[in-house]
KOLSEKOL-504661 format. One record per residue (C-alpha): residue number from 0; residue in three letters; x, y, z. Coordinates in pm, 1 decimal, always signed. Example, Ala and Ser with C-alpha at 12.3 -4.5 7.8 and 13.67 -1.06 7.14 Angstrom:
BEGIN
site resi=0, resn=Ala, c1=+1230.0, c2=-450.0, c3=+780.0
site resi=1, resn=Ser, c1=+1367.0, c2=-106.0, c3=+714.0
//
This chain:
BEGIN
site resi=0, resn=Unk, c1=+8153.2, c2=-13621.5, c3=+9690.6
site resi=1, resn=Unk, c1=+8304.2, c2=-13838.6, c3=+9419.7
site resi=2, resn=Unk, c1=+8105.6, c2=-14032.9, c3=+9221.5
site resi=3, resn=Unk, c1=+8345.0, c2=-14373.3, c3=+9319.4
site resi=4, resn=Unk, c1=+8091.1, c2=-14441.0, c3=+9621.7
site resi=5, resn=Unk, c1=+7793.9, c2=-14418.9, c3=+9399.4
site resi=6, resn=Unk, c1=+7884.5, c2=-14589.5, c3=+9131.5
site resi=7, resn=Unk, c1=+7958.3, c2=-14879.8, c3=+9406.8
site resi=8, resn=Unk, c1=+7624.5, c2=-14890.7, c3=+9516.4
site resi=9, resn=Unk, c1=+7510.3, c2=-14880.7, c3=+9139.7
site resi=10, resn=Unk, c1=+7773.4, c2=-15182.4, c3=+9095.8
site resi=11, resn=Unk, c1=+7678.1, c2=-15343.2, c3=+9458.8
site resi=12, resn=Unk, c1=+7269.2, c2=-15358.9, c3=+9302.2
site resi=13, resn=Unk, c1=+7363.3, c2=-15477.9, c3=+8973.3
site resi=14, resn=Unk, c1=+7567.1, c2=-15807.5, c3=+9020.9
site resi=15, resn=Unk, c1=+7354.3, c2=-15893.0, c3=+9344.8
site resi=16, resn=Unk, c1=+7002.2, c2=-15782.8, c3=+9198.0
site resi=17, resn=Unk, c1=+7043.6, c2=-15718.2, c3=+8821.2
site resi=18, resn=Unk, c1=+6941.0, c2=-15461.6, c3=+8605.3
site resi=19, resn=Unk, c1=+6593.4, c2=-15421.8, c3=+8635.5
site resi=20, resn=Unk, c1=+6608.3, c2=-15367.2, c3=+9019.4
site resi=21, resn=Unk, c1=+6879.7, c2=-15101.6, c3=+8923.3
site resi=22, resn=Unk, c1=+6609.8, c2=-14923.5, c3=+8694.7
site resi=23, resn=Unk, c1=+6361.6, c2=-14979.6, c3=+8937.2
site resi=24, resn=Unk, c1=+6578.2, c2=-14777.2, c3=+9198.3
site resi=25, resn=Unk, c1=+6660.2, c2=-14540.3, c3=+8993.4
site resi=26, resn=Unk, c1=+6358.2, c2=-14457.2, c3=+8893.8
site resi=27, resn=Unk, c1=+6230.0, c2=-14437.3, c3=+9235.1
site resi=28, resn=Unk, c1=+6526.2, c2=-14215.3, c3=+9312.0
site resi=29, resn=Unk, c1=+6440.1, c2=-13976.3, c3=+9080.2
site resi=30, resn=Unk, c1=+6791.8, c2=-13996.2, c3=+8901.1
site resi=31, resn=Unk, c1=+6856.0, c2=-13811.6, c3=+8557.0
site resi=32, resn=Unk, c1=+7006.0, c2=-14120.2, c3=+8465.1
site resi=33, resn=Unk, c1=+7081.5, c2=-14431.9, c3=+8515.0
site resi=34, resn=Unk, c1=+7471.6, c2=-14437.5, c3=+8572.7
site resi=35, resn=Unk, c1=+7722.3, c2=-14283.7, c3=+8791.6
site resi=36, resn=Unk, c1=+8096.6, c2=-14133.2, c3=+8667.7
site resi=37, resn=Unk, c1=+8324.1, c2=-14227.8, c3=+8915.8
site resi=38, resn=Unk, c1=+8539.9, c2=-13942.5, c3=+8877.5
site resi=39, resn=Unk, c1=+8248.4, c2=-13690.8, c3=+8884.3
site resi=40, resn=Unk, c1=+8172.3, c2=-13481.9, c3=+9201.4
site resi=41, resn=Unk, c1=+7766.9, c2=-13504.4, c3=+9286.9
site resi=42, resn=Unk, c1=+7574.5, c2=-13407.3, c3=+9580.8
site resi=43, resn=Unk, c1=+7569.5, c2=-13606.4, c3=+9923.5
site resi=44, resn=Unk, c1=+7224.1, c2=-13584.1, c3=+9936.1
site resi=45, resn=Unk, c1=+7171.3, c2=-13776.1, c3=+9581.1
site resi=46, resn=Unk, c1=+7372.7, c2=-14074.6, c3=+9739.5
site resi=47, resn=Unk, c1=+7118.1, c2=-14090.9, c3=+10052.9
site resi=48, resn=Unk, c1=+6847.9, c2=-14047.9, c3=+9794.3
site resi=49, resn=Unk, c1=+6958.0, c2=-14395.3, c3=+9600.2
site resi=50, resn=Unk, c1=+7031.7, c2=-14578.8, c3=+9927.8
site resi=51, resn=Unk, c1=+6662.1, c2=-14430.9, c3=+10060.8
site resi=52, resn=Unk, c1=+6457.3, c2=-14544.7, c3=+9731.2
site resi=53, resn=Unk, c1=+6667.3, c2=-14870.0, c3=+9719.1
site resi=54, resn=Unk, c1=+6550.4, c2=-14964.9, c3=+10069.2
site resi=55, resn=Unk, c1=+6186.0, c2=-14903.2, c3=+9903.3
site resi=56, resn=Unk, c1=+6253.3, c2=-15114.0, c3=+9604.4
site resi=57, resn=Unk, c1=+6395.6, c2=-15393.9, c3=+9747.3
site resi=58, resn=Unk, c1=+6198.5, c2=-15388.5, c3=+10071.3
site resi=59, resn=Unk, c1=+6478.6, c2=-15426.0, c3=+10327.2
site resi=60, resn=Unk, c1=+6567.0, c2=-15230.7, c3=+10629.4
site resi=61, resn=Unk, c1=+6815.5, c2=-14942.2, c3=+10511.4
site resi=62, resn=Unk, c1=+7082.8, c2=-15070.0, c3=+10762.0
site resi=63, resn=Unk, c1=+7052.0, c2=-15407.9, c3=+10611.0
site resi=64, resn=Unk, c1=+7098.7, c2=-15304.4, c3=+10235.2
site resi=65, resn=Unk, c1=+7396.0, c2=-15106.7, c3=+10371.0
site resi=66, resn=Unk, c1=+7566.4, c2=-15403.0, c3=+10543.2
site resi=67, resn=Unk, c1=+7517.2, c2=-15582.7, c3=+10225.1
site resi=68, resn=Unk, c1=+7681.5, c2=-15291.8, c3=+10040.5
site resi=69, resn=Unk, c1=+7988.6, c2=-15357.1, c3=+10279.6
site resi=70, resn=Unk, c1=+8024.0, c2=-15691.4, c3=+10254.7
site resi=71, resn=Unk, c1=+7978.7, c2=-15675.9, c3=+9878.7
site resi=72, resn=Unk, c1=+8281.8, c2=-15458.3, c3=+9848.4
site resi=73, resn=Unk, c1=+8508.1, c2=-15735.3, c3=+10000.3
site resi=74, resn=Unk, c1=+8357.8, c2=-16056.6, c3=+9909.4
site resi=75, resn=Unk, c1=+8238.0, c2=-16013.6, c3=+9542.6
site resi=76, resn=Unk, c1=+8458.9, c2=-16083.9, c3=+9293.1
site resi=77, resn=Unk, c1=+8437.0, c2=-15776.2, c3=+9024.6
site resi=78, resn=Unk, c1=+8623.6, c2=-15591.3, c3=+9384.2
site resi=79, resn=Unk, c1=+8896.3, c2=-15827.0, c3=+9427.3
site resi=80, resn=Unk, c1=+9131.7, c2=-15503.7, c3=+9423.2
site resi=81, resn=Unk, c1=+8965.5, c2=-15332.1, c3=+9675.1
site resi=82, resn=Unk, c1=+9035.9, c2=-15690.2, c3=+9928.6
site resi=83, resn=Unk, c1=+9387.5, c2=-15647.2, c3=+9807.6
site resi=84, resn=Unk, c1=+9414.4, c2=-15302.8, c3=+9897.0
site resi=85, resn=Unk, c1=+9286.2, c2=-15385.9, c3=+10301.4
site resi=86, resn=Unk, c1=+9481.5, c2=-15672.8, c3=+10298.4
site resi=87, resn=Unk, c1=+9821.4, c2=-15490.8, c3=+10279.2
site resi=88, resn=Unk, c1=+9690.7, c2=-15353.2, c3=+10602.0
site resi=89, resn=Unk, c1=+9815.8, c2=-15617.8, c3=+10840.9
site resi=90, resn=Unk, c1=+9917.3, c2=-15983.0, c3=+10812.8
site resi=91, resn=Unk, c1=+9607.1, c2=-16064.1, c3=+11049.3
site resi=92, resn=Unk, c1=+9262.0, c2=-15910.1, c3=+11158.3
site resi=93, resn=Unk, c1=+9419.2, c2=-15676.1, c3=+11469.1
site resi=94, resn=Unk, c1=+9702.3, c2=-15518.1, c3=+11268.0
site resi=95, resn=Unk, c1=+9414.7, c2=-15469.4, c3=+10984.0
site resi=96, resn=Unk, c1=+9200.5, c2=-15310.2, c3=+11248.4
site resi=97, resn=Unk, c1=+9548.6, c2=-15071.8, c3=+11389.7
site resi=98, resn=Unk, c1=+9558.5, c2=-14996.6, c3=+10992.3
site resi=99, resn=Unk, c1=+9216.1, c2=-14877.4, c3=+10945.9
site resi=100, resn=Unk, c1=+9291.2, c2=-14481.7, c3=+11051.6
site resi=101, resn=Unk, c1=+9562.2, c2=-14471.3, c3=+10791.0
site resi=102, resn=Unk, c1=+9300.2, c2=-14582.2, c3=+10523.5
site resi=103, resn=Unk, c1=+9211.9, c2=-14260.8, c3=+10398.8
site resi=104, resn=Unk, c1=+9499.0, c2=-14102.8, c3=+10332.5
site resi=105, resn=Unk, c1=+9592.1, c2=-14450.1, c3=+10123.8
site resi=106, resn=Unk, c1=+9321.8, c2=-14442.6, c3=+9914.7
site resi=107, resn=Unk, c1=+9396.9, c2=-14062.8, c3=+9853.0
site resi=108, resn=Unk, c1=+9720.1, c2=-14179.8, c3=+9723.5
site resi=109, resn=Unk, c1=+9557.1, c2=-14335.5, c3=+9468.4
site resi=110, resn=Unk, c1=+9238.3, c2=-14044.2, c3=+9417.2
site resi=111, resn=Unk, c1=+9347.1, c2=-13761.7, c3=+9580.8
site resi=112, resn=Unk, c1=+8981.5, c2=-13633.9, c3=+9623.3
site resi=113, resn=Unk, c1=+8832.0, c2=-13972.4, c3=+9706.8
site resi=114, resn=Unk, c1=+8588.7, c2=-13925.7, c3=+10034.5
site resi=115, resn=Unk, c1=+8601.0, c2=-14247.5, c3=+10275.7
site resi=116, resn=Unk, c1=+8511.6, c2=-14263.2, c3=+10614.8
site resi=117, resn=Unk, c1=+8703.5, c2=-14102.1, c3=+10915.1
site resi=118, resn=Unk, c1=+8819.4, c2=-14383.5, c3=+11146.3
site resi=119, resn=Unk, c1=+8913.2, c2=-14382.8, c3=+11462.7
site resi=120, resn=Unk, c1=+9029.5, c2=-14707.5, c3=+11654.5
site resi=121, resn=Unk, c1=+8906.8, c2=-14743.8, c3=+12051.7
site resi=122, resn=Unk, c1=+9139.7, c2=-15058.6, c3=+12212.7
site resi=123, resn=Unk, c1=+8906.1, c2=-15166.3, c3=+12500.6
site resi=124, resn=Unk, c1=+9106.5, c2=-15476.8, c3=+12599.3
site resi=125, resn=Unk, c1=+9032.6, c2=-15783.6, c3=+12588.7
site resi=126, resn=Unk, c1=+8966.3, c2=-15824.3, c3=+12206.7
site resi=127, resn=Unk, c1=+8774.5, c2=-15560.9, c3=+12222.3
site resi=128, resn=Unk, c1=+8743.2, c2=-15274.7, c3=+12022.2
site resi=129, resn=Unk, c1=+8512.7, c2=-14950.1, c3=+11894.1
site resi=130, resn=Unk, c1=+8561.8, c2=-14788.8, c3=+11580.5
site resi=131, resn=Unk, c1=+8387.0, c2=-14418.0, c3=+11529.4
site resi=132, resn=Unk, c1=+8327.8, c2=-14403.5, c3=+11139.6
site resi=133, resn=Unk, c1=+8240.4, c2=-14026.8, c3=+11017.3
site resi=134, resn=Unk, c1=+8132.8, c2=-13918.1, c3=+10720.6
site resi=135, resn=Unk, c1=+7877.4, c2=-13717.5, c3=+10508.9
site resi=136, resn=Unk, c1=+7668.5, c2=-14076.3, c3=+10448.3
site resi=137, resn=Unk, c1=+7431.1, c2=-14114.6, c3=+10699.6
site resi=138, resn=Unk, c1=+7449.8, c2=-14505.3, c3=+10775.9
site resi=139, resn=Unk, c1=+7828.4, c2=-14513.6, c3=+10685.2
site resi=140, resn=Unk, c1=+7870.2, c2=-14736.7, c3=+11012.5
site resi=141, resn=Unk, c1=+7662.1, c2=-15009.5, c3=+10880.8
site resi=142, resn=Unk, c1=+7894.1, c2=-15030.6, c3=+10596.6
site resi=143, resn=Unk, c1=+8204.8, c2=-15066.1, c3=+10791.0
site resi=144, resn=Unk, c1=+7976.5, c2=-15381.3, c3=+10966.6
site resi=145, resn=Unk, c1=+7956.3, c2=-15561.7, c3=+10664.9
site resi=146, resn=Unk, c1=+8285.3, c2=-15495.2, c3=+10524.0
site resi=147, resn=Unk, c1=+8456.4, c2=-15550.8, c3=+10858.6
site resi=148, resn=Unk, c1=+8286.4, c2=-15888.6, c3=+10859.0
site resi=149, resn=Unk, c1=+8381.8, c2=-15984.2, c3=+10542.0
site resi=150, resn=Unk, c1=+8718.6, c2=-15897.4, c3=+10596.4
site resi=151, resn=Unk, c1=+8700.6, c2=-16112.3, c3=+10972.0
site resi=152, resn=Unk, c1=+8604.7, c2=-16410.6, c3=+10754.4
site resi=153, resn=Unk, c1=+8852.9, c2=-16309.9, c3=+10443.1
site resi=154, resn=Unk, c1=+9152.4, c2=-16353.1, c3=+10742.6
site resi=155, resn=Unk, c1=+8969.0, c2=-16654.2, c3=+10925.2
site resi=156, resn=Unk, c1=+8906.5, c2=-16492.8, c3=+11241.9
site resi=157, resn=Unk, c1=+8611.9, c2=-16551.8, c3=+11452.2
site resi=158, resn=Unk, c1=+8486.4, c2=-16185.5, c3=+11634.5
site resi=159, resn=Unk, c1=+8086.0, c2=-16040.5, c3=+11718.3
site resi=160, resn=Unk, c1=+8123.9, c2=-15708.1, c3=+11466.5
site resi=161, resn=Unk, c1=+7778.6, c2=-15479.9, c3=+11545.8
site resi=162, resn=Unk, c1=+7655.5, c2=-15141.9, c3=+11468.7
site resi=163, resn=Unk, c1=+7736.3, c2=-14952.6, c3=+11807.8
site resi=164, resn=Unk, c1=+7552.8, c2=-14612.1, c3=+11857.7
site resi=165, resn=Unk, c1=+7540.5, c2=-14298.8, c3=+11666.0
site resi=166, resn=Unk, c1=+7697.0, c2=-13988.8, c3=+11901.1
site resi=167, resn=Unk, c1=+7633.9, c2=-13637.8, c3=+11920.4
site resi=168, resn=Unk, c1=+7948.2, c2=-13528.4, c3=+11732.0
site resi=169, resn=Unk, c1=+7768.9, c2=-13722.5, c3=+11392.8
site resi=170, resn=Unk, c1=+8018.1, c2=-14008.8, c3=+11410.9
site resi=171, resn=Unk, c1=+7852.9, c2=-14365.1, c3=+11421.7
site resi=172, resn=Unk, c1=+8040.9, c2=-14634.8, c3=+11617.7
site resi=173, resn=Unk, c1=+8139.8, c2=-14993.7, c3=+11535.3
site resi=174, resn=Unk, c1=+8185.8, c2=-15243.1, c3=+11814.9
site resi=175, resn=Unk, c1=+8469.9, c2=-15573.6, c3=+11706.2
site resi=176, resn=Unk, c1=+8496.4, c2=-15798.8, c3=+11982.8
site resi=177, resn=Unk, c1=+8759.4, c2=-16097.3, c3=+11895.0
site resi=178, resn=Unk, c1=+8652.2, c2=-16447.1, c3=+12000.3
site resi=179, resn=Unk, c1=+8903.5, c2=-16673.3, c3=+11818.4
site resi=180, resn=Unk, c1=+9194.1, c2=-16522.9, c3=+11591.9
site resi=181, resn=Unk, c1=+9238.6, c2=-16900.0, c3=+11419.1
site resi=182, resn=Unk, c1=+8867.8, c2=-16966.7, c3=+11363.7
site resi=183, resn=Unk, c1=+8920.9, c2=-17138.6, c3=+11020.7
site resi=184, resn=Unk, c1=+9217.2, c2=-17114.1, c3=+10750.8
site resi=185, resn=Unk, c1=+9090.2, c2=-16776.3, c3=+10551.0
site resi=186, resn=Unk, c1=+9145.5, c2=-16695.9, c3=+10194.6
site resi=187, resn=Unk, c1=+9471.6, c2=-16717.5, c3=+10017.6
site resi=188, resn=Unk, c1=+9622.2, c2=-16342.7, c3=+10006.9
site resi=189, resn=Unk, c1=+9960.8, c2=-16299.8, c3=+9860.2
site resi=190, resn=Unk, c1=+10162.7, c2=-16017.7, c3=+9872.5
site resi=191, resn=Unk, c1=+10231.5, c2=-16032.8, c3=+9462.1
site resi=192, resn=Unk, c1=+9927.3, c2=-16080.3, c3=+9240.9
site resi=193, resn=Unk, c1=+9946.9, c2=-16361.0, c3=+9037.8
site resi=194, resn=Unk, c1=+10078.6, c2=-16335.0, c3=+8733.5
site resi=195, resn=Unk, c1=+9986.3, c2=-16654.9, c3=+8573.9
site resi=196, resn=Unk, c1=+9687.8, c2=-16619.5, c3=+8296.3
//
């Protein structure tokens, strides 16, 4: 697995906890050191190791540091790239959700060994929907949560977003129900960065 999702939990504990928690983790973790190459293939297992002794360190419920993880990635500033890059999936929240299966084979575009989730998208009716996330991170469903609820907020869109159930085939399942698609006015998102500066 690259080293791209480490190094975003690295980043992730960092800027929300500072350095010393980061230290703290990795020494709990066991790590050989104390940064990760994003470009460099390591072990799944080392990732669950981090998320495992960062649950220890900072005494939260593993779910809840990995909802944090995927809000982080769309909300935080230091990622703004990474918003941009979901944005261009939809000019509002459902044709971002209809985007989501195609997200993979975007971001290999860009890396083509970058590992994200497999997505499938469930239309229930209704405004509502279920979205099986797959991949070698154990918990990797808990990350769509937060980063699917950032992203509700980023377009202004009012919808319940909860961790589902984990099925027998090892996917884990997100369940988006839509309450209001104008909740409030969103954040600004054009299609041409600014080049002012």
């Amino acid at each position: 697995m690259l080293g791209i999702i480490n190094r975003a939990f690295e980043s992730f504990v960092r800027d929300t906890y500072g350095a010393a928690t980061w230290a703290g983790i990795v020494l709990q973790a066991g790590l050989a050191e104390d940064h990760f190459e994003c470009l460099m293939r390591y072990d799944p297992a080392l990732c669950e190791d981090v998320i495992t002794a960062a649950a220890h360190v900072l005494a939260r419920p593993r779910d809840t540091v990995l909802e944090d993880l995927g809000t982080y990635l769309v909300s935080h500033q230091n990622l703004e790239q990474l918003r941009r890059l979901l944005r261009f999936g939809g000019v509002d929240f459902v044709d971002f959700l209809n985007s989501l299966e195609d997200l993979p084979a975007r971001g290999r575009l860009a890396l083509p060994d970058l590992d994200l989730p497999h997505l499938v998208l469930h239309d229930r009716g209704l405004g509502i929907y279920h979205l099986q996330c797959r991949m070698q991170i154990a918990g990797i469903g808990h990350i769509v949560v937060g980063l699917l609820r950032a992203m509700a907020d980023d377009y202004g869109v009012l919808a319940l977003i909860d961790f589902g159930q984990s099925l027998p085939n090892g996917a884990e399942t997100v369940v988006i129900q839509l309450l209001d698609h104008r909740h409030s006015k969103g954040r600004r998102f054009d299609l041409a960065a600014s080049m002012a500066g």
